[in-house]
N, C-alpha and C positions, 0 to 999 in steps of 0.2 A: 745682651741688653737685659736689665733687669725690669720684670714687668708685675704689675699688679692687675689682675683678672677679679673682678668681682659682679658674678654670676648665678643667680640660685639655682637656675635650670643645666641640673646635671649633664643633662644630652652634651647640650652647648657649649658647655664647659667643659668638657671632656674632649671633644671634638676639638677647641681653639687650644687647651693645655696640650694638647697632642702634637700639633702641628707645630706651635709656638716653640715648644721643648724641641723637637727635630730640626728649627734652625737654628737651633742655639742658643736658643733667647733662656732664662732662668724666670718661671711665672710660678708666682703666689696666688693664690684663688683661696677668696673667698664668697659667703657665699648670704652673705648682709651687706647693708646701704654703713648702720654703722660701724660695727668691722673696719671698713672698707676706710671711711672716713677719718678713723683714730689711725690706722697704719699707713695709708697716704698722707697724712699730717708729716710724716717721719721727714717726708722729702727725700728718700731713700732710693725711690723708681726713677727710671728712666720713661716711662709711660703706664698712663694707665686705661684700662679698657673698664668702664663701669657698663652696667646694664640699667638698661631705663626705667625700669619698672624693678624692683629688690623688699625684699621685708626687713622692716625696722625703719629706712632713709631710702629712696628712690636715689637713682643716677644723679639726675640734674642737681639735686637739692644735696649730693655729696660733694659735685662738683663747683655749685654756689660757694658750697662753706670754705671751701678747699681757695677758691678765687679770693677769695672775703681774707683772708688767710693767709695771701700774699703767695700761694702757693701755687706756681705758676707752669707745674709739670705736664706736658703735651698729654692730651685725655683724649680716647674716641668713645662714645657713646656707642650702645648697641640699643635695638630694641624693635620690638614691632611695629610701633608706631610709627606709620611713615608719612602720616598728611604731611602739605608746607609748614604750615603753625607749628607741629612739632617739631619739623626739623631747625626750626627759625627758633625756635626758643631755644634748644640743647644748643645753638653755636652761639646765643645771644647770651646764653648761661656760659659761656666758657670751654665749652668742647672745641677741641681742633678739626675734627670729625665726627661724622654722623654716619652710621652702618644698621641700613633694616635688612631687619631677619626675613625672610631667612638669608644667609649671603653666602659666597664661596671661599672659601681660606685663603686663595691666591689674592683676590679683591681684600682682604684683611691686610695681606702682606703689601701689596700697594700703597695701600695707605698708610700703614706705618713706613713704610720708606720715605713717603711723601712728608708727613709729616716731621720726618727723623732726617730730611734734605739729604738724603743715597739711595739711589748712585746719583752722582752731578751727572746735568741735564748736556746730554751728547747731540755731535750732528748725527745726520744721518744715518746709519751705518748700511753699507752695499756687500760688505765682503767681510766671513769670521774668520780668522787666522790662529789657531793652537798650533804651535811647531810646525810637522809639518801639515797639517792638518788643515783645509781649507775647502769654507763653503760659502758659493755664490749667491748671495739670495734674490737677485736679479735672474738670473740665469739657471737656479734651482741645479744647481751643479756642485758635487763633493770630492772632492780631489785632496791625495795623500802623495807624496814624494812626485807629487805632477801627474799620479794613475789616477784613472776617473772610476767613482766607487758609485755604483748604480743602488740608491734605497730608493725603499716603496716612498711614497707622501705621506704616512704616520711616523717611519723610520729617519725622515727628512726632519720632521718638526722637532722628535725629541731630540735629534743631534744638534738642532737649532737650537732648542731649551737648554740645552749644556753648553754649547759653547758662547755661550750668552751670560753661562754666569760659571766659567772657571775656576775650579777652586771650591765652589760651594756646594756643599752636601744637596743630594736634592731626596725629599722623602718621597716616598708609593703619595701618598695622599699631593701633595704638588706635583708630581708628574701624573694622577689622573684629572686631576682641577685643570690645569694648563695644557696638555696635550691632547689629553680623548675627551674633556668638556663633561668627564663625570665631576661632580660633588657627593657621593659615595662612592662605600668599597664596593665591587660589582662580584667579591669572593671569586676571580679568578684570578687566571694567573699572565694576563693580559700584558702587565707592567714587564713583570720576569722575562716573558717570553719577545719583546721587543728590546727588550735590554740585550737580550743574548743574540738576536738575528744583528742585531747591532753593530756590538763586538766581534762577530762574525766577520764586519765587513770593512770596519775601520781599525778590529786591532790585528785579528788572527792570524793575514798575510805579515806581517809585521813583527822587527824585533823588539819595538816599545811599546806596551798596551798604556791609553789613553783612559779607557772608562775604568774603571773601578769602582766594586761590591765594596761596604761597606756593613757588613751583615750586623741586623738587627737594625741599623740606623738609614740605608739609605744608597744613591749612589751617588759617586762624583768625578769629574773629566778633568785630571790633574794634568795643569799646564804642562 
């Protein structure tokens, strides 16, 4: 997905260009209201995330013109501001969404699913099946060719995290947001080290290995 990021506060923008780049997405950041406004005019994005507060044009007041504009491309607002009247005005101004700071990049990534209508809305699901690969979530039970593979309850969740979304690259920064409920790096090596007791236990007795390193980018549980 092609996105337009327009953010002045470096941290923040650093922090979403990171993440955003690591699933794949292609993000433009800038780092002005009007910037933001002459290159969203293009209609070129697929979504755009402005910030509420920017120098030169504010969020809201890019998203007005942009509305005025006929230009109807799904927008989530960032900003600090979190009363109701604020959040009432950026969705009455045209925003799809509304995200106060400070937030956590998996809650980013939700909402743009939400707004972006993926993945379609599923029943329940009781049981994850990769080949032969299968975990109870009723019964908190992992079983591989019908042998019961015994993980800890953190080793439980990220197997759960993967086979939840197959196929999909998953980065350090979303497997600490989603797993262990950090929103920073904690500069260990936390992730690594549960990736590998992991593999340990679902691929190692095994003549298929399932998880896979994707070094520099991340990792992912290929069907």
């Amino acid at each position: 997905m092609k996105i337009l990021l327009a953010e002045d506060d470096s941290e923040t923008a650093a922090y979403v260009v990171k993440g955003l780049s690591g699933e794949g997405h292609v993000v433009d950041h800038l780092t002005n209201g009007k910037d933001a406004l002459s290159q969203a005019m293009s209609g070129d994005y697929e979504l755009l995330i402005l910030d509420r507060m920017m120098p030169g044009l504010d969020g809201l007041s890019v998203l007005k013109s942009l509305r005025a504009a006929k230009i109807d491309t799904p927008a989530i607002l960032l900003t600090a501001m979190g009363a109701v009247d604020d959040r009432v005005a950026g969705l009455r101004g045209g925003a799809d969404d509304y995200i106060v700071k400070p937030f956590a990049f998996v809650e980013l990534l939700a909402r743009i699913d939400t707004i972006c209508r993926r993945p379609a809305t599923r029943d329940e699901v009781l049981e994850l099946v990769i080949g032969e690969l299968r975990l109870d979530l009723l019964k908190r039970e992992v079983t591989r060719d019908g042998e019961s593979i015994d993980l800890q309850p953190r080793e439980f969740l990220l197997l759960k995290h993967f086979m939840e979304r197959p196929g999909r690259v998953q980065t350090r920064t979303v497997l600490l947001e989603s797993v262990w409920g950090l929103h920073f790096d904690p500069k260990t090596s936390v992730v690594e080290t549960h990736i590998s007791r992991l593999r340990n236990k679902i691929d190692k007795p095994f003549d298929k290995h399932y998880l896979v390193t994707l070094h520099g980018v991340g990792y992912v549980l290929q069907p």
